[in-house]
N, CA, C and O of each residue as an XYZ file, in Angstrom:
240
protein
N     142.514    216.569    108.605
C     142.805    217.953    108.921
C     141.735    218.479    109.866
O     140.549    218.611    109.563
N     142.248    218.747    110.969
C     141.421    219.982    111.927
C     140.781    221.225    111.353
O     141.488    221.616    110.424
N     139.879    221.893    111.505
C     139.236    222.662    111.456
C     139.751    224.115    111.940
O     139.319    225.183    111.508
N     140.765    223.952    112.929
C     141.945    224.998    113.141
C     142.928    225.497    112.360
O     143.407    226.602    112.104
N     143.156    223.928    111.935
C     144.422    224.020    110.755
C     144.600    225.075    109.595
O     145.649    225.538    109.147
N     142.654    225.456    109.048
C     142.776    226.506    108.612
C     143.342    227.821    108.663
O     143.873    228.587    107.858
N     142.993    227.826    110.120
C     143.131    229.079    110.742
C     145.129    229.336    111.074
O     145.815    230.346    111.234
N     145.384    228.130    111.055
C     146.736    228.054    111.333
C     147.462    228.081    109.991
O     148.636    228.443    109.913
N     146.897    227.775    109.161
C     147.335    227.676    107.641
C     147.587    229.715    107.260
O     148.558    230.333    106.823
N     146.357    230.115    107.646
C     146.176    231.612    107.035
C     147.474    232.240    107.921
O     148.316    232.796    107.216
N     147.769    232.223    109.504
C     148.741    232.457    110.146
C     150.066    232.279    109.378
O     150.811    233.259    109.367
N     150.390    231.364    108.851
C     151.747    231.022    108.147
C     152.129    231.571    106.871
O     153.180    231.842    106.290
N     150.439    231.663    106.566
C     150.501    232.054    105.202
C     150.945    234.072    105.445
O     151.916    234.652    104.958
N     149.808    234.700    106.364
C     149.921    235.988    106.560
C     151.199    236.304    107.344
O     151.681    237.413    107.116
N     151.959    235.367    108.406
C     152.268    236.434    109.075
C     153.615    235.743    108.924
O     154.533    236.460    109.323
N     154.055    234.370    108.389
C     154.955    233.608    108.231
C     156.127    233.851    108.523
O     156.837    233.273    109.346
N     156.436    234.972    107.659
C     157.807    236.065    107.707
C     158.815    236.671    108.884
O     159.965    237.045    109.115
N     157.300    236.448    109.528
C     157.482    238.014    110.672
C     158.111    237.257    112.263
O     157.621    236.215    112.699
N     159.044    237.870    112.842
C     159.542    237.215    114.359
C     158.835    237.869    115.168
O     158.830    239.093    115.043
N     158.104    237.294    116.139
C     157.731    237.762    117.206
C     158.143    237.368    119.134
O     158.459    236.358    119.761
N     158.004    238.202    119.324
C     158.663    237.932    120.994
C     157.784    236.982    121.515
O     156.685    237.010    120.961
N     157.928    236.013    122.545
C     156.944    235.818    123.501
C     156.355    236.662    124.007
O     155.177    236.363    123.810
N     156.408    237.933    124.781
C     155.504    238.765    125.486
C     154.903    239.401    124.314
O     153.746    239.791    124.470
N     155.527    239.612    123.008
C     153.863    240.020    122.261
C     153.182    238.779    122.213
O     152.134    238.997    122.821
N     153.185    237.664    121.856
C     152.398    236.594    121.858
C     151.882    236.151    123.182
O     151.799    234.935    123.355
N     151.563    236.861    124.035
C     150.924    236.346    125.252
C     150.613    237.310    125.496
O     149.802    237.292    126.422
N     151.018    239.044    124.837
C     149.839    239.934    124.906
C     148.844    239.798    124.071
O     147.806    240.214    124.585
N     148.662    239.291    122.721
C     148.003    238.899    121.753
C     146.568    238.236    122.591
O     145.376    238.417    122.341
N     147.334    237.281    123.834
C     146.353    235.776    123.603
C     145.761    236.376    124.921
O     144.876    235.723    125.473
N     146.188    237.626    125.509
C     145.446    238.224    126.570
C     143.983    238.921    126.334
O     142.912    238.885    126.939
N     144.607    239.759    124.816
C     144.251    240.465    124.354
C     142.375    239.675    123.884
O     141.212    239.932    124.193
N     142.943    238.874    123.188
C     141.964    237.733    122.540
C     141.302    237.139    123.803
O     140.122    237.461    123.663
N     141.384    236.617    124.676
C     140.487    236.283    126.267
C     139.556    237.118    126.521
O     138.451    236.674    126.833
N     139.798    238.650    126.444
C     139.418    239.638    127.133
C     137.939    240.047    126.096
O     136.852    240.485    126.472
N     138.443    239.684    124.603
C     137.056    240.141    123.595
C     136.687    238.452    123.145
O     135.857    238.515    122.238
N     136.977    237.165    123.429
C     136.422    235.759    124.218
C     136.719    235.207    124.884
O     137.416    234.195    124.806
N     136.053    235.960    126.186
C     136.333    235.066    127.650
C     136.158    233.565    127.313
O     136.879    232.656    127.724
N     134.995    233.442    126.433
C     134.799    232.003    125.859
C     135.898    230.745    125.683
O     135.774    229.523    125.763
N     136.802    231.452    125.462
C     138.003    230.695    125.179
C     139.140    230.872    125.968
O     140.223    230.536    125.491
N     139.083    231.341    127.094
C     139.877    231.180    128.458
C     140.451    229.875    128.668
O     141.638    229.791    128.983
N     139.751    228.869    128.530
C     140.103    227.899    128.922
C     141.369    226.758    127.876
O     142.312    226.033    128.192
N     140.763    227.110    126.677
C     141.381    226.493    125.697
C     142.629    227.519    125.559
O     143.646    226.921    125.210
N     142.769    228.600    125.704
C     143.834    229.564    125.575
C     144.598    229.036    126.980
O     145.518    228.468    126.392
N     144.731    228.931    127.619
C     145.014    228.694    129.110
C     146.128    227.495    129.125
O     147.288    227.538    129.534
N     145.305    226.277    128.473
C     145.461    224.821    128.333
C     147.196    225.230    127.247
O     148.312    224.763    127.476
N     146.799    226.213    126.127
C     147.673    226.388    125.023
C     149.082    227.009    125.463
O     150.239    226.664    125.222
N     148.397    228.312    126.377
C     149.963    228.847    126.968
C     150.587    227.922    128.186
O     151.795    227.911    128.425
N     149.591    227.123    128.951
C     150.698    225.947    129.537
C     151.639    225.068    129.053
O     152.740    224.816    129.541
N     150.988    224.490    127.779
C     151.588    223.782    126.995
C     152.619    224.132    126.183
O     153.567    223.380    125.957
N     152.481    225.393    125.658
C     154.168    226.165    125.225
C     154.763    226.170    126.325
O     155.830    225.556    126.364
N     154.300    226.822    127.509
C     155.382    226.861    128.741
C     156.182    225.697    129.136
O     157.283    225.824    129.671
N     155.725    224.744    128.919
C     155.879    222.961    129.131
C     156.770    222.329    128.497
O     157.336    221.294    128.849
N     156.966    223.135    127.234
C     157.441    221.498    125.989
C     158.732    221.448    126.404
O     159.165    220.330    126.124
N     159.368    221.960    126.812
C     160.675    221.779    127.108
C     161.344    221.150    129.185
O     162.373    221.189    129.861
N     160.104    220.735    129.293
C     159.924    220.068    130.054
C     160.134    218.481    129.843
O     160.775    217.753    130.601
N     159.618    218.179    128.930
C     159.210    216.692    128.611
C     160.466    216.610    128.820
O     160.813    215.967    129.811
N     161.414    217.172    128.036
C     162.980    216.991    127.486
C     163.547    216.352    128.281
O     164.205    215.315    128.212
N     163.074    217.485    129.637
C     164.300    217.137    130.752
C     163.922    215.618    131.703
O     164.779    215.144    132.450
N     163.019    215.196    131.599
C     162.446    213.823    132.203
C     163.029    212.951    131.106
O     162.589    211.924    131.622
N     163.576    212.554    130.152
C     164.073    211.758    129.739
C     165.457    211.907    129.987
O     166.252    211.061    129.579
C-alpha cells in the first residue's frame, strides 16, 4: 500500500456518496496548486492522465 492510498481511502470513505462534475474537480485541483505550487507538477502529470485514459482505448 502507497502512502496516498490513505489519503484516497479517507476520500471514499468521506466523500464516496457524493457526484461530482469534472469542472468542479479541476477547480478543486486548481484551487490546491495555487495554496501548493509544490505540487504543480504531480497535479499536472494527474489531470493529463485522466484526460488520456480513454485514449489508450482507441489505439487498440
Amino acid at each position: 500500500m502507497y502512502f496516498t492510498d490513505r489519503g484516497i481511502e479517507e476520500l471514499v470513505t468521506r466523500r464516496g456518496e457524493e457526484e461530482v462534475s469534472l469542472t468542479w474537480l479541476a477547480e478543486r485541483l486548481r484551487e490546491f496548486v495555487d495554496l501548493n505550487p509544490e505540487f504543480e507538477t504531480p497535479v499536472e502529470r494527474l489531470a493529463t492522465w485522466l484526460a488520456r485514459l480513454d485514449d489508450e482505448d482507441e489505439d487498440e
